[in-house]
C-alpha positions as CSV (number, residue, x, y, z in Angstrom):
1,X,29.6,-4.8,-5.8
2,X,26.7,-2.1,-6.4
3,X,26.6,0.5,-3.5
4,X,23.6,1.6,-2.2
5,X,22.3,4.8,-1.0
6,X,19.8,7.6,0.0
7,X,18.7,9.5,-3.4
8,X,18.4,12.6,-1.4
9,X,20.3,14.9,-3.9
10,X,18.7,13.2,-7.1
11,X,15.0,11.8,-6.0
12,X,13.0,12.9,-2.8
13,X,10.4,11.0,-1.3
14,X,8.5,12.8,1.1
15,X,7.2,11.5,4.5
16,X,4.2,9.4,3.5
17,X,1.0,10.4,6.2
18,X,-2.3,9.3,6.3
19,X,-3.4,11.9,3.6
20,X,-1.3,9.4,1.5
21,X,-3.2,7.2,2.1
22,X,-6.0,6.1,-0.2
23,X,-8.8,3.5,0.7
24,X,-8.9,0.6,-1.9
25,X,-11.9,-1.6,-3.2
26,X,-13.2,-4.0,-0.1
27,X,-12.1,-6.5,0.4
28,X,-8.8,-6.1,-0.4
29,X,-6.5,-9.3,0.4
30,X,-7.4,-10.3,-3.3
31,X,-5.8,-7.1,-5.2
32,X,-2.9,-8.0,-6.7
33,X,-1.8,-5.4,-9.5
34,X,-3.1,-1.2,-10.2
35,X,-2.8,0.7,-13.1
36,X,-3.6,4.5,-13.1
37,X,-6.1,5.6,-16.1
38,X,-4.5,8.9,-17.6
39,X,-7.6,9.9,-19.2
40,X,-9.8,10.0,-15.8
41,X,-8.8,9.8,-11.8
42,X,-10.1,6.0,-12.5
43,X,-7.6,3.1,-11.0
44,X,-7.9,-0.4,-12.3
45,X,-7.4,-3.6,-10.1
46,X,-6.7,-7.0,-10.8
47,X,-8.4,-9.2,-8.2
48,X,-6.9,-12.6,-8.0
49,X,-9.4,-13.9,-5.6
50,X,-12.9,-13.4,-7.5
51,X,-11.1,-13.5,-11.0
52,X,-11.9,-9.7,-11.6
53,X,-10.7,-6.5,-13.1
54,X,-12.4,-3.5,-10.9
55,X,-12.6,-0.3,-12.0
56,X,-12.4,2.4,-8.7
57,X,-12.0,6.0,-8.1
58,X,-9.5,7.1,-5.4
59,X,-11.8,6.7,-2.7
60,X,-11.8,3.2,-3.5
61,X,-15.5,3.1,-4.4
62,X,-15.9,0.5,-7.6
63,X,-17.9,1.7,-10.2
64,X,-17.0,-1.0,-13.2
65,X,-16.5,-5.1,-12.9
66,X,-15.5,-7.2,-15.5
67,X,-15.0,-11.0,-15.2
68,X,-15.7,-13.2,-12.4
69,X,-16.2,-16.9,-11.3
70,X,-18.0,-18.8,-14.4
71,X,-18.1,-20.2,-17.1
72,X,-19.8,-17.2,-19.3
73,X,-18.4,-15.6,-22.2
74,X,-17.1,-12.5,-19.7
75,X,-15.7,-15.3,-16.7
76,X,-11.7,-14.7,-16.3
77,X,-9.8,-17.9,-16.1
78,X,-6.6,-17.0,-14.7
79,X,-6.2,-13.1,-14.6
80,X,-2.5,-12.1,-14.2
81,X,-1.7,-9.2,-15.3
82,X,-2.9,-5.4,-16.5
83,X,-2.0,-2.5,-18.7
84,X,-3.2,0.6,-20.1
85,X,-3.1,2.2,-23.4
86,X,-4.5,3.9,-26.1
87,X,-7.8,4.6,-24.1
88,X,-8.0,1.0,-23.0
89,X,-7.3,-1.8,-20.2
90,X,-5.7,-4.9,-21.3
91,X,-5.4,-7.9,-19.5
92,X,-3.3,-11.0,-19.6
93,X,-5.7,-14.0,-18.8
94,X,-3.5,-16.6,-18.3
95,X,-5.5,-19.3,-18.0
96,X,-7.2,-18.7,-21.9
97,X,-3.7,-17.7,-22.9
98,X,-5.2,-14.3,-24.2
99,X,-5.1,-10.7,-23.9
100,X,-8.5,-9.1,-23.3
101,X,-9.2,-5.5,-24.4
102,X,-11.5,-3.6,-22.3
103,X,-12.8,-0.1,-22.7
104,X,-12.6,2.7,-19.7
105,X,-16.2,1.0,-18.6
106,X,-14.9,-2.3,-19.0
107,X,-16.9,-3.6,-21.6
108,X,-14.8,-6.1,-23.7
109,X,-13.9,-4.7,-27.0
110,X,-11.4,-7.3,-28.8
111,X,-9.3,-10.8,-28.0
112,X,-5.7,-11.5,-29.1
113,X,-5.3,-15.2,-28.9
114,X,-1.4,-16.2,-27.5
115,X,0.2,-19.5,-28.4
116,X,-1.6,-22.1,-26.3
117,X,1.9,-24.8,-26.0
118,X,3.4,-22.1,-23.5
119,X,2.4,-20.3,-20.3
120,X,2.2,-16.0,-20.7
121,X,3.4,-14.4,-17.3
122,X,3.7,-10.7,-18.5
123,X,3.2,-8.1,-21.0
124,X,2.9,-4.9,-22.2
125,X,1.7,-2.6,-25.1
126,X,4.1,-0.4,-26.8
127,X,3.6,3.1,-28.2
128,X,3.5,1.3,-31.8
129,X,0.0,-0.5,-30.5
130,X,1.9,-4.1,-30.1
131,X,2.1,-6.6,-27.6
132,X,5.6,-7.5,-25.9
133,X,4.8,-10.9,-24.0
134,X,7.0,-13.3,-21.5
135,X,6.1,-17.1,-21.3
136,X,7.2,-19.2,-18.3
137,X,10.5,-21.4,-19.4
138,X,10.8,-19.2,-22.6
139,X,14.4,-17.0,-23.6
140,X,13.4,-13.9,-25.0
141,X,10.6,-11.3,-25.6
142,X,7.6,-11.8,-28.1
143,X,6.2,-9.4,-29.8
144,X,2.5,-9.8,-31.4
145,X,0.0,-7.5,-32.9
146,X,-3.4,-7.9,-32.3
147,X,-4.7,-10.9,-34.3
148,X,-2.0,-13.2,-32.5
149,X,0.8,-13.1,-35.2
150,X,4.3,-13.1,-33.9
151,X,5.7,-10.2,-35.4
152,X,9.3,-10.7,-34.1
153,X,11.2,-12.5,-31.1
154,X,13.8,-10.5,-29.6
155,X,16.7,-11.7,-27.2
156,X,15.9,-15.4,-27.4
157,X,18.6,-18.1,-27.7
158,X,20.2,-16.6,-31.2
159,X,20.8,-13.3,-29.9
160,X,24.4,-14.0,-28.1
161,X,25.2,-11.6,-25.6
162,X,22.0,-9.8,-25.7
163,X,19.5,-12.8,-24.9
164,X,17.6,-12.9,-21.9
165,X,17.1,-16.6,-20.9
166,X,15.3,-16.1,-18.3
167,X,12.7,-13.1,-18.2
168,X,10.1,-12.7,-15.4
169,X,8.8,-9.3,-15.3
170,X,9.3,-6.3,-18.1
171,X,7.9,-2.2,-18.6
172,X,7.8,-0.2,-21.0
173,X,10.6,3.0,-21.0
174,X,10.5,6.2,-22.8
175,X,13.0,4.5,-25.3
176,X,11.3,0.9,-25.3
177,X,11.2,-2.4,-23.3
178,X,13.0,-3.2,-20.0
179,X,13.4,-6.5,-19.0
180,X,14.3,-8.4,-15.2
181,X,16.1,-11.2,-15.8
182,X,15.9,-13.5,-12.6
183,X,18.2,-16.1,-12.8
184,X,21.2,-13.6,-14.5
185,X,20.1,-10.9,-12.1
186,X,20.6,-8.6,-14.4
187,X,18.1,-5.5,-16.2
188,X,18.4,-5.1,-19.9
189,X,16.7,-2.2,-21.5
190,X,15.7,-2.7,-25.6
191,X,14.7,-0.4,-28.1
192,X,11.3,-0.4,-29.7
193,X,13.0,-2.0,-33.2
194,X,14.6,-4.8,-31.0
195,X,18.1,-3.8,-30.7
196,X,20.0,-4.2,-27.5
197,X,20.4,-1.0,-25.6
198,X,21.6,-1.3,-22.1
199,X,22.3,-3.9,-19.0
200,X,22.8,-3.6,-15.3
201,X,23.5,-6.0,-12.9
202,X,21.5,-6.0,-9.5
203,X,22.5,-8.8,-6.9
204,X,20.0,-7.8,-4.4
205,X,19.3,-11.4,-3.1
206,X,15.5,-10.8,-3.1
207,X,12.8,-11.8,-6.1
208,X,11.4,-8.6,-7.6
209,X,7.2,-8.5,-7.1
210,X,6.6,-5.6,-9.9
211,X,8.8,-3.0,-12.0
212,X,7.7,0.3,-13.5
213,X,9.4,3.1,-15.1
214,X,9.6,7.1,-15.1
215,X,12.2,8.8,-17.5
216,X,15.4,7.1,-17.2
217,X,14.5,5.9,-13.7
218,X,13.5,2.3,-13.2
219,X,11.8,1.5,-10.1
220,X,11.9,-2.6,-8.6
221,X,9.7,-3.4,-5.5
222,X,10.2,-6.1,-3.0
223,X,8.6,-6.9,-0.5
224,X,10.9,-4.7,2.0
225,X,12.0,-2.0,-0.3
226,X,11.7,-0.2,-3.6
227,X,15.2,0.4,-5.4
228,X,15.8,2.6,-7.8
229,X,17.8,2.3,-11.0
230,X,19.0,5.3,-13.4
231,X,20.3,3.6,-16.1
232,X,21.8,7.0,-17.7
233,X,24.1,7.6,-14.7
234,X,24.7,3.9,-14.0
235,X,23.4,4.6,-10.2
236,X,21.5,1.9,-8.2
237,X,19.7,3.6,-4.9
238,X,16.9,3.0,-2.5
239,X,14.1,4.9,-2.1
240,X,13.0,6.0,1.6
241,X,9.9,5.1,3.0
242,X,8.9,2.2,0.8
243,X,8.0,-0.9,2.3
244,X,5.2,-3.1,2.0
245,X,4.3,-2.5,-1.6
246,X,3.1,-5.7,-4.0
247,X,2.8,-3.4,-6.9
248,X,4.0,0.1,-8.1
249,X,2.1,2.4,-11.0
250,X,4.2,5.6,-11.6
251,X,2.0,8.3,-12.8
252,X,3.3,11.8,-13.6
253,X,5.3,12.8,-10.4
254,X,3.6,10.1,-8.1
255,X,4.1,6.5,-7.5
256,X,1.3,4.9,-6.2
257,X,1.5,1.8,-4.2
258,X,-0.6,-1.4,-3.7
259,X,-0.2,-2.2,-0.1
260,X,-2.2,-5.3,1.1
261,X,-2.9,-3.8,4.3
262,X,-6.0,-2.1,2.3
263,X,-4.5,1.5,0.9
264,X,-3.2,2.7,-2.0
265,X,-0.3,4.4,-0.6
266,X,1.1,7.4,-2.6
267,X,5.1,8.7,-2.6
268,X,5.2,12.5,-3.9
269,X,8.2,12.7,-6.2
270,X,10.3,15.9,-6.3
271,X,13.0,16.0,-9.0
């Protein structure tokens, strides 16, 4: 049985008030996913609805689309997922079955093709410039470089006690890859080179909607709550004032938080 408590001595989230509250794009029922650009005050948004990544400042006015309904060589099929590196945006399109590299103005700047006999569901770009990819009914984490080669597969069916049969959502750490595990209920944390680094069980009894990280701090978000996981000192907590977040971007000593009521709601970290 993991305990749960307040992270007052460790982590302190301050009262959220309206100043932490930040208007997002209109409308907003369709934005799904944010990511935080660390070379501008530029936030990105995946909107499910009209199948397109917006580009915003904090006031939520949109200065950059790309994609949309169609059938043009820019059109988004099934949009899913976003991250950010190396000065880009990159997003999963799941209905291509292909990453799409953007530039901070989102103009498309390269494809990688993904295998098209299995469904992607998330991703992410390591600090060695390669994709880490999930697929739907898939043990294991795929890595790929850019072209679309499969570089390595790591915690699939032949890895014994470290394999991850079922992976849903994954971020990248300050050491490598963390993995969720629905069905096990367990987090598993990877180094960049593959090998097994640590696990932690959470039976929280609700599905996890989006995971991020921050030093040796993993933060999970359902729909109620936000828990927080050090996997250093093996503690599992919740964080106050956190409800009503669909997705979480942690940048520098903020977490900022996609609430469909229309704001990008911000918790100020002190450590």
């Amino acid at each position: 049985m993991i305990c749960l408590s307040w992270p007052v001595d460790l982590l302190i989230a301050q009262t959220l008030d309206e100043s932490s509250r930040h208007p997002l794009p209109s409308p907003a029922d369709g934005l799904v996913a944010v990511k935080a650009a660390p070379w501008d005050d530029s936030f990105y948004y995946l909107d499910s609805h009209n199948l397109e990544i917006l580009a915003a400042d904090i006031h939520g006015t949109v200065h950059y689309r790309y994609g949309g309904w169609g059938s043009g060589v820019d059109a988004l099929d099934l949009p899913w997922a976003l991250a950010v590196a190396e000065n880009s945006i990159f997003v999963l399109d799941q209905g291509r079955n292909q990453i799409i590299r953007l530039d901070p103005r989102l103009n498309p700047v390269a494809v990688t093709p993904l295998p098209d006999d299995r469904l992607p569901i998330a991703f992410v770009r390591d600090i060695r410039q390669r994709f880490w990819v999930l697929f739907e009914h898939r043990a294991g984490l795929y890595l790929f470089d850019d072209n679309g080669t499969v570089l390595d597969v790591v915690a699939d069916e032949t890895s014994g006690a470290a394999a991850v049969y079922h992976p849903t959502l994954l971020t990248a750490t300050p050491t490598g890859i963390a993995v969720w595990d629905s069905v096990a209920e367990e987090v598993l944390g990877f180094h960049l080179s593959g090998n097994f680094h640590w696990r932690f069980p959470i039976k929280h009894g609700g599905p996890f909607l989006a995971m991020a990280s921050l030093d040796a701090s993993l933060f999970l978000v359902t729909e109620k709550e936000i828990l927080l996981l050090n996997w250093e000192d093996r503690q599992l907590r919740l964080l106050p004032h956190s409800a009503g977040f669909i997705d979480l971007e942690v940048e520098e000593t903020e977490l900022y938080g996609l609430d469909p009521g229309g704001f990008l709601r911000v918790l100020h970290l002190n450590q």
